[in-house]
C-alpha atoms as a printed R data frame, in Angstrom:
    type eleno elety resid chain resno       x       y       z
1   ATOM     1    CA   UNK     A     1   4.258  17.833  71.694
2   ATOM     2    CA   UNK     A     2   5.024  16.087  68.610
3   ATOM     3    CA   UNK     A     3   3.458  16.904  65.203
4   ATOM     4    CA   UNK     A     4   2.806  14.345  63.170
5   ATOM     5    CA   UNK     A     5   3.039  14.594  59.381
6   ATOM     6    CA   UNK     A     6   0.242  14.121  57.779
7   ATOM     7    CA   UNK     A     7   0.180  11.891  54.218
8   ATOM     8    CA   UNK     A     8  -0.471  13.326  50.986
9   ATOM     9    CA   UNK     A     9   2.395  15.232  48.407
10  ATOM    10    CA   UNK     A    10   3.882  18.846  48.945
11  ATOM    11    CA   UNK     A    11   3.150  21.568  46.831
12  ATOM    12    CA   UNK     A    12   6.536  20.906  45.402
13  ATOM    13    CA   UNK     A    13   5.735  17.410  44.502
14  ATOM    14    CA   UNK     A    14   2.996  18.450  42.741
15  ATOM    15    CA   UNK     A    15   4.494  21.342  40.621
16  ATOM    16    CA   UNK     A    16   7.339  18.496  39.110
17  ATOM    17    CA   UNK     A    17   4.561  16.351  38.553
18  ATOM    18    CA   UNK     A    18   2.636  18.939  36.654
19  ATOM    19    CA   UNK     A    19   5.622  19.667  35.120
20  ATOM    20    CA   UNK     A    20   6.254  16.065  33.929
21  ATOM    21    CA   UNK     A    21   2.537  16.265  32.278
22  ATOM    22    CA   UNK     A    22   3.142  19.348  30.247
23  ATOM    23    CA   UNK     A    23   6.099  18.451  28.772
24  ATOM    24    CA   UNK     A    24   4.785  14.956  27.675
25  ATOM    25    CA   UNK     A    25   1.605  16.430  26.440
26  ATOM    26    CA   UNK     A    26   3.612  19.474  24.576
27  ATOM    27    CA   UNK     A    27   5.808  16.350  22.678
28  ATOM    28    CA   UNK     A    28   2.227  14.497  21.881
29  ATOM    29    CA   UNK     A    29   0.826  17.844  20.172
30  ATOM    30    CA   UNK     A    30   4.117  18.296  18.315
31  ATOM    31    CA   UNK     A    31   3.862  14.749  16.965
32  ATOM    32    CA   UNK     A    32   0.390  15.252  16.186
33  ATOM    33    CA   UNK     A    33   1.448  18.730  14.349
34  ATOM    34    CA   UNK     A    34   3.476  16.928  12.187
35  ATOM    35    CA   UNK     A    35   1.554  14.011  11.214
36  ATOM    36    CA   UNK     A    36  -1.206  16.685   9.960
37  ATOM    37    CA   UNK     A    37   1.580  18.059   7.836
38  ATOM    38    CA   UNK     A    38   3.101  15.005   6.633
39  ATOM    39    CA   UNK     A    39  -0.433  13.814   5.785
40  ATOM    40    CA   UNK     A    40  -1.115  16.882   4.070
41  ATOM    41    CA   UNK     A    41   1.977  16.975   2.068
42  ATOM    42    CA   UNK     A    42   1.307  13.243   1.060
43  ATOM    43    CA   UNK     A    43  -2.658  14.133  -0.017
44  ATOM    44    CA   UNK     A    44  -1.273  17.209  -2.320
45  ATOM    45    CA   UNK     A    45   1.230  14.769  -3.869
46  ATOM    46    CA   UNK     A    46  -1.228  12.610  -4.636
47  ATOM    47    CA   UNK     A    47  -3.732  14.924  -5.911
48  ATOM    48    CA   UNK     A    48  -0.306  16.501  -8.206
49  ATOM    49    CA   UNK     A    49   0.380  13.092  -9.570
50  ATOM    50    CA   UNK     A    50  -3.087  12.535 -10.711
51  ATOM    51    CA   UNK     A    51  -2.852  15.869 -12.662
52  ATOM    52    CA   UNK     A    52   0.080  15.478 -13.947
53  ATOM    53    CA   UNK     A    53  -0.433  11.854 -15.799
54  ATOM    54    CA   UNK     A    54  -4.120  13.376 -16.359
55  ATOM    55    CA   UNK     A    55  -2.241  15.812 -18.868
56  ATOM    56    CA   UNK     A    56   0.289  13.143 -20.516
57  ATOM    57    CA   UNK     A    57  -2.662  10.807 -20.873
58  ATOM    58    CA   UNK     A    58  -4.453  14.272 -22.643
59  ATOM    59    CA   UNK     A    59  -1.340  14.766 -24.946
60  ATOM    60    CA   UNK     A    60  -0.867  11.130 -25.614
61  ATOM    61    CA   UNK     A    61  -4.065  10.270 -27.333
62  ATOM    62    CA   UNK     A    62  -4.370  13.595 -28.701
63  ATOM    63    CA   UNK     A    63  -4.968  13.652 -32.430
64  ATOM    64    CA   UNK     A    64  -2.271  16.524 -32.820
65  ATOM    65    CA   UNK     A    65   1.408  15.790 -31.778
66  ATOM    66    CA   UNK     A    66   2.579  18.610 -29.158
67  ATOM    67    CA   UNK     A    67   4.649  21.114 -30.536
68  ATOM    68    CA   UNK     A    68   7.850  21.967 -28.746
69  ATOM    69    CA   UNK     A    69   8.599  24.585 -26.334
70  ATOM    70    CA   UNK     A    70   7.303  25.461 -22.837
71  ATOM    71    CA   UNK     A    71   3.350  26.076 -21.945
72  ATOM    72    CA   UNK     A    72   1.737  26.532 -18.607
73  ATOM    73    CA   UNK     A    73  -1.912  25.659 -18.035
74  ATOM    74    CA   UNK     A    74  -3.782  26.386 -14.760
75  ATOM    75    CA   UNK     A    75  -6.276  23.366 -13.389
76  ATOM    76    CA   UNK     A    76  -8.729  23.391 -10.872
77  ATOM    77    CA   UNK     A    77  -8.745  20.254  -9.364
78  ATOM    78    CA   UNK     A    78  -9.821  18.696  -5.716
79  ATOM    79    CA   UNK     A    79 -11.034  22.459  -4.973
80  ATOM    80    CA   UNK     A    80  -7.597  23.834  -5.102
81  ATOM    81    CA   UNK     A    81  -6.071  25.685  -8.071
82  ATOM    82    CA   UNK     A    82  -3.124  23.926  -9.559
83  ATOM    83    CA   UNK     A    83  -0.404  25.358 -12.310
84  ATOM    84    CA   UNK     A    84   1.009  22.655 -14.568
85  ATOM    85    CA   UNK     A    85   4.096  23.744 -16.715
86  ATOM    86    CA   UNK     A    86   4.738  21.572 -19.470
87  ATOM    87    CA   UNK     A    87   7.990  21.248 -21.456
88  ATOM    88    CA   UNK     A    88   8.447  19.665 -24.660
89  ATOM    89    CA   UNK     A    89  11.639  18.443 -26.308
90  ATOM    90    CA   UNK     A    90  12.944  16.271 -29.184
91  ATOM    91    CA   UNK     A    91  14.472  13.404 -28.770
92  ATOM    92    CA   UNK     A    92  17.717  11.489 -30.085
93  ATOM    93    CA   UNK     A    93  14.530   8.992 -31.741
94  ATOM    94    CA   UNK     A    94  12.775  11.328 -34.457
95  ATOM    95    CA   UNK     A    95   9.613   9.734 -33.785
96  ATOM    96    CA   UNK     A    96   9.179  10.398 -29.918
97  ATOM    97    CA   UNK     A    97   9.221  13.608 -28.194
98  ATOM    98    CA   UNK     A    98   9.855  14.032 -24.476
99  ATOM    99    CA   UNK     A    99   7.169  15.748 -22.377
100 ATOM   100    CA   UNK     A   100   7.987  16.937 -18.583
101 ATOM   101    CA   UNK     A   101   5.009  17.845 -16.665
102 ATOM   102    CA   UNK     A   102   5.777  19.742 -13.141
103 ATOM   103    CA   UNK     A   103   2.615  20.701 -10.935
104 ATOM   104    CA   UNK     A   104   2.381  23.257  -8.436
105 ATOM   105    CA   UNK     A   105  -0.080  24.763  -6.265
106 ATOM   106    CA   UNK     A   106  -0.908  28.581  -7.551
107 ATOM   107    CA   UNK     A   107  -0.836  29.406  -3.888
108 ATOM   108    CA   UNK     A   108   2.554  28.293  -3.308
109 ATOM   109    CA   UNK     A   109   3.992  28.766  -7.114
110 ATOM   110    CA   UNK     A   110   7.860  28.251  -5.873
111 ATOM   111    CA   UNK     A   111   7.523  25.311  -4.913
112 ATOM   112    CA   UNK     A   112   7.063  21.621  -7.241
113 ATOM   113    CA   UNK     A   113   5.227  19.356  -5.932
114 ATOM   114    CA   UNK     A   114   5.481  16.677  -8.450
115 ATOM   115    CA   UNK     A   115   7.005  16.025 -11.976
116 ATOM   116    CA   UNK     A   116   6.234  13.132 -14.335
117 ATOM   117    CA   UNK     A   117   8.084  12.984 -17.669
118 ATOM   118    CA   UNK     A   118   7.207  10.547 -20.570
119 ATOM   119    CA   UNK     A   119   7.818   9.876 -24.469
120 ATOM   120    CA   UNK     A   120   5.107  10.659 -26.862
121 ATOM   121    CA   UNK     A   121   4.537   9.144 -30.198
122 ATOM   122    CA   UNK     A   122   3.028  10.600 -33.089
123 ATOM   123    CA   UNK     A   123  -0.964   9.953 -33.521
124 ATOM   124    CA   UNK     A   124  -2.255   7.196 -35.670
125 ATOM   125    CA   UNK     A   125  -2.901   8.364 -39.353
126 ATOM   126    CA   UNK     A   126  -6.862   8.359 -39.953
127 ATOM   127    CA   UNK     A   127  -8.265   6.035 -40.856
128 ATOM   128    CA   UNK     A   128  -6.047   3.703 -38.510
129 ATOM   129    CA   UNK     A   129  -7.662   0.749 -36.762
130 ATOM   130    CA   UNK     A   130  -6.064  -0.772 -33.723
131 ATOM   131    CA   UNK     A   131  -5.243  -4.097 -33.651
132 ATOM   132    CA   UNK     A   132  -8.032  -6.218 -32.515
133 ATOM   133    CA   UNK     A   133  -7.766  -7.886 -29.280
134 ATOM   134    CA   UNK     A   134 -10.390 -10.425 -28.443
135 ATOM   135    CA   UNK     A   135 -10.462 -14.262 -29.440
136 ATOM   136    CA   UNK     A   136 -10.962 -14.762 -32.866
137 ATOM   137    CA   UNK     A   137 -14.430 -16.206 -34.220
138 ATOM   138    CA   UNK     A   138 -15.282 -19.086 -33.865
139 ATOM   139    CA   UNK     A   139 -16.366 -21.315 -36.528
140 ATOM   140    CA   UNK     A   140 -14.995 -23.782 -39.320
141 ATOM   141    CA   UNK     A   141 -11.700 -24.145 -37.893
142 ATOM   142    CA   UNK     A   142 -10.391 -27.059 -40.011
143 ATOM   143    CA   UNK     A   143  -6.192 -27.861 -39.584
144 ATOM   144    CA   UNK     A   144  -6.007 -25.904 -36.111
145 ATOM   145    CA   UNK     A   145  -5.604 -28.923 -33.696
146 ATOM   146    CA   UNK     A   146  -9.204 -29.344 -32.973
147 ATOM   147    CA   UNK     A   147 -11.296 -32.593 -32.642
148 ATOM   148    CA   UNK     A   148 -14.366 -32.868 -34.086
């Protein structure tokens, strides 16, 4: 008597196969690890360089020139606690001062996420009104190319 083989895969077969799964699912949850990360690193980068020109922007039209030296300030921002340490120099131009702003989380204090530097000029003297902007009026505009 003959037996006949029946069709269908060995146990063998099967293990490789389930093999061949894992592995390609284990490289799809690795990718997927790291795309969390990367997003995350990009979203706290962000959120850092909003901060960080938030404070120049503060120092900038501040009615009080910043005074030189180092300063830290701590900033809740986007839920998270933040640490921005602020250095201020002079500059080769004696009306501009340099002012580097680093950010870091205050869980992670070692490491910077983002830095933004910039040159601040003195504030206006009181009194001081910008230059203004809009059209000027219209009216009796006699010897400026008009017909009429």
């Amino acid at each position: 008597m003959q037996r006949s083989r029946s069709a269908g895969f060995t146990l063998m077969e099967v293990l490789v196969a389930l093999a061949v799964v894992v592995l390609g699912m284990m490289a799809v949850v690795k990718a997927l690890n790291e795309y969390t990360d990367r997003t995350d690193r990009v979203r706290q980068k962000t959120l850092a360089s909003w901060i960080a020109t938030n404070k120049l922007t503060e120092m900038a039209i501040a009615p009080v020139w910043p005074e030189l030296g180092d300063s830290d300030e701590d900033v809740e921002f986007a839920h998270q606690q933040w640490r921005c340490e602020i250095k201020v120099t002079e500059t080769e131009v004696e009306s501009l001062r340099r002012v580097d702003v680093s950010v870091r989380l205050l869980s992670d204090p070692e490491r910077e996420i983002h830095k933004v530097s910039a040159l601040i000029e003195p504030p206006a003297p009181p009194g001081f009104l910008p230059p203004q902007w809009s059209a000027p009026p219209r009216g009796n505009d006699r010897g400026r190319g008009e017909r009429g």
